[in-house]
C-alpha positions in Angstrom: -9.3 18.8 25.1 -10.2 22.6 25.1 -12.1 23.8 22.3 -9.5 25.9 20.3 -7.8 22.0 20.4 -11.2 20.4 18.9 -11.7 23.3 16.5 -8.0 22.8 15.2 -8.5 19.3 14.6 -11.6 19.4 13.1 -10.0 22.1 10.6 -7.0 19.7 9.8 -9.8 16.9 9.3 -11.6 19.1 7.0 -8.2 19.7 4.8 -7.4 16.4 4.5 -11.0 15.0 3.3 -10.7 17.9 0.7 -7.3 17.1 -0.2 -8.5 13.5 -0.5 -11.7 14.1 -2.6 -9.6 16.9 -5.3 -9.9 15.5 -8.6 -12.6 12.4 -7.6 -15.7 13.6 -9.1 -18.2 11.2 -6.9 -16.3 12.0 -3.6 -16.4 15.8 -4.4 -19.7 15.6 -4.7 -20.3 13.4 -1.6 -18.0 16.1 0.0 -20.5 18.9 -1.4 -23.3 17.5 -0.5 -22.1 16.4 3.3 -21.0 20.1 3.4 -24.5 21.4 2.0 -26.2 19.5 4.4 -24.6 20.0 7.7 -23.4 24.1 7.1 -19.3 22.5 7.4 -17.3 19.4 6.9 -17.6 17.0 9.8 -14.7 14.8 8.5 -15.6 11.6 10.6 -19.1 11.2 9.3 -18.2 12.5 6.0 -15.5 9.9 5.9 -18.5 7.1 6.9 -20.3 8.3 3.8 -17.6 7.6 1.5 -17.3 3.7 3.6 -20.8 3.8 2.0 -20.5 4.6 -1.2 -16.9 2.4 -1.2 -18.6 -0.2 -0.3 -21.6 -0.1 -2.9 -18.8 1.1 -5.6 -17.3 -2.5 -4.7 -21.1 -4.5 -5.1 -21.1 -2.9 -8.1 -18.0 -3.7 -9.9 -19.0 -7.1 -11.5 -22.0 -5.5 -13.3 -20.7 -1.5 -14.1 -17.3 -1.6 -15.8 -15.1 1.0 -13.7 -17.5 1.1 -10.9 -15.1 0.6 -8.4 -12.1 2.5 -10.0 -12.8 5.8 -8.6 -13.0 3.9 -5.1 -9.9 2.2 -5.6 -8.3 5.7 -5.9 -9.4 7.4 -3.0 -8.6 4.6 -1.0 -4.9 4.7 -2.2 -4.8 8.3 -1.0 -6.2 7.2 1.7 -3.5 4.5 2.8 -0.5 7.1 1.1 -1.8 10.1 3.7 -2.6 7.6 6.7 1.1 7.0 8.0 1.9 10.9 7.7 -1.3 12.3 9.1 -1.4 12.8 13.0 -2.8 10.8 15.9 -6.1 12.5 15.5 -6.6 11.9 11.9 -5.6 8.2 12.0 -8.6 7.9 14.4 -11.0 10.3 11.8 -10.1 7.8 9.2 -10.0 4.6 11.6 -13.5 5.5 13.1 -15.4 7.3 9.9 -13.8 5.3 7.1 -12.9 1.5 8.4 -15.2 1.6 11.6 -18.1 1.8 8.6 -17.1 -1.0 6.6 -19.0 -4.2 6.8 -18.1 -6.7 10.3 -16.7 -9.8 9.8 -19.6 -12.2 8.5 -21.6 -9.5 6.6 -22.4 -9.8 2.9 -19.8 -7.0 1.7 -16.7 -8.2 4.2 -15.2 -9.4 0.9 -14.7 -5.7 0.0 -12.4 -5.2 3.1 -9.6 -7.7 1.3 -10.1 -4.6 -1.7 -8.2 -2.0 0.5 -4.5 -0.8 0.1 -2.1 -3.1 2.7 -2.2 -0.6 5.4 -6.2 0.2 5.4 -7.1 -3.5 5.5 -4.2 -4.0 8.2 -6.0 -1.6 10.3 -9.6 -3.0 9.9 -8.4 -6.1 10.6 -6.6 -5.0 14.1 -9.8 -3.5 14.8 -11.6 -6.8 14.1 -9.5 -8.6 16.6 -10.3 -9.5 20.1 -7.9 -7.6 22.5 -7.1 -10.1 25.5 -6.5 -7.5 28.2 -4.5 -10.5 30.6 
């Protein structure tokens, strides 16, 4: 991949994670903060920040009511823009947002069975033990 390819695609990243954040008040300011901190958006790792804070949001939903409500909404943009983004922002998404989400076995898995159809489809592929026979 030359770099002019790279650059594009981190570009498109960048729109969509800003797309995805507009009108989410904690992800906007995860997004300004992750932008503050590293000079641009680096969508991946910006979208591993939000598996973060997704994932707390979730811990935190039996004790703070609407804790996870925000969450739950930018994870159903997330699952509406997945099937109509490219090749290279599925893989943004797959390796910043679901990659980051707790392994089978962990504490917070539970949160995993909280994602839109398509999300938790995804995680659950990536869970699965290819046989390469």
């Amino acid at each position: 991949m030359d770099d002019a390819s790279f650059e594009e695609e981190l570009e498109a990243g960048a729109r969509l994670v800003r797309q995805l954040a507009q009108g989410l008040p904690t992800v906007g300011d995860l997004l300004q903060e992750h932008e503050d901190d590293n000079d641009e958006i680096l969508p991946t790792i910006f979208l591993s920040q939000v598996a973060d804070w997704y994932v707390e949001a979730w811990r935190s939903r039996q004790t703070e009511l609407n804790a996870f409500e925000e969450a739950e909404r930018f994870t159903a943009r997330l699952a509406a823009s997945y099937p109509q983004v490219g090749a290279a922002e599925q893989n943004m998404i797959a390796v910043g947002f679901l990659e980051a989400l707790p392994n089978p076995g962990a504490a917070e898995r539970a949160c995993v069975d909280s994602l839109p159809d398509v999300l938790r489809e995804e995680r659950e592929k990536m869970d699965t033990p290819r046989s390469d026979t």
